[in-house]
N, C-alpha and C positions, 0 to 999 in steps of 0.2 A: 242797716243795709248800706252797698257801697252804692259807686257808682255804673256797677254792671248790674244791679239787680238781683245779687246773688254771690255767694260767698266766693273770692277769689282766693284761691293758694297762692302761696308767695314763695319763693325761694329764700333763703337766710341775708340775701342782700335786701329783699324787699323788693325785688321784680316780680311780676307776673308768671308764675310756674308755667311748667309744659304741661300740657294732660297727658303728657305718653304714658303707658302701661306697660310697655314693652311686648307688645304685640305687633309688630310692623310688619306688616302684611297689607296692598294694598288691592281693594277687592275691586275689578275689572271694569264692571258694571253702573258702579258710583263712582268709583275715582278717587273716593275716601279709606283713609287706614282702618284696617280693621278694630285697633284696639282704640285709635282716640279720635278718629272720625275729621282728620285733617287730611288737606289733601298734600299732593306732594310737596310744590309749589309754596305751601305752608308752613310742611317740618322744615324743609330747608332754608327760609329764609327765619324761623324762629328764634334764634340767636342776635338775630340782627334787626328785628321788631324793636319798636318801643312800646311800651305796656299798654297805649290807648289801641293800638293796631292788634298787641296780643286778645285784649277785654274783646273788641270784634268778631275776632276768629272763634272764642270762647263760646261768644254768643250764638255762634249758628252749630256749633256743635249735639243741642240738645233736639234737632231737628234732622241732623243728619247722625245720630243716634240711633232716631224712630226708625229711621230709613234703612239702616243696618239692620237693625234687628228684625223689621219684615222681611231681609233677606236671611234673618236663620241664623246671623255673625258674630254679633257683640255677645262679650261678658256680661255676667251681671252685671247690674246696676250699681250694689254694695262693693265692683272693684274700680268704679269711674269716680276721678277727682269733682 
């Protein structure tokens, strides 16, 4: 296991991947997208992250998942990085 506790995707350079899904759509209520559960503030500065600030964002995502999905929103589970 790495250092986030859980298998990180990498891009072919060896950065830290995006979890986008291509669902962008940001749901009102949470503030979070609906398909990868970032907030805006987040997708946009993504590019310009360095991978310890990406692994962070990573990290609270399987929380604001839960929180999605009590609202009825996210995909399955078998379509999240």
């Amino acid at each position: 296991m790495n250092e986030a506790g859980f298998p990180i995707p990498r891009t072919p350079e060896g950065r830290v991947a995006s979890p986008c899904i291509n669902i962008c759509r940001m749901h009102e209520a949470t503030g979070f997208c609906e398909g990868c559960a970032r907030t805006i503030t987040e997708i946009a500065g993504w590019g310009q992250a360095g991978d310890a600030e990406r692994i962070r964002i990573l990290r609270l995502l399987p929380q604001r998942r839960t929180e999605l999905q009590s609202h009825g929103l996210l995909p399955s589970q078998d379509l999240l990085p």
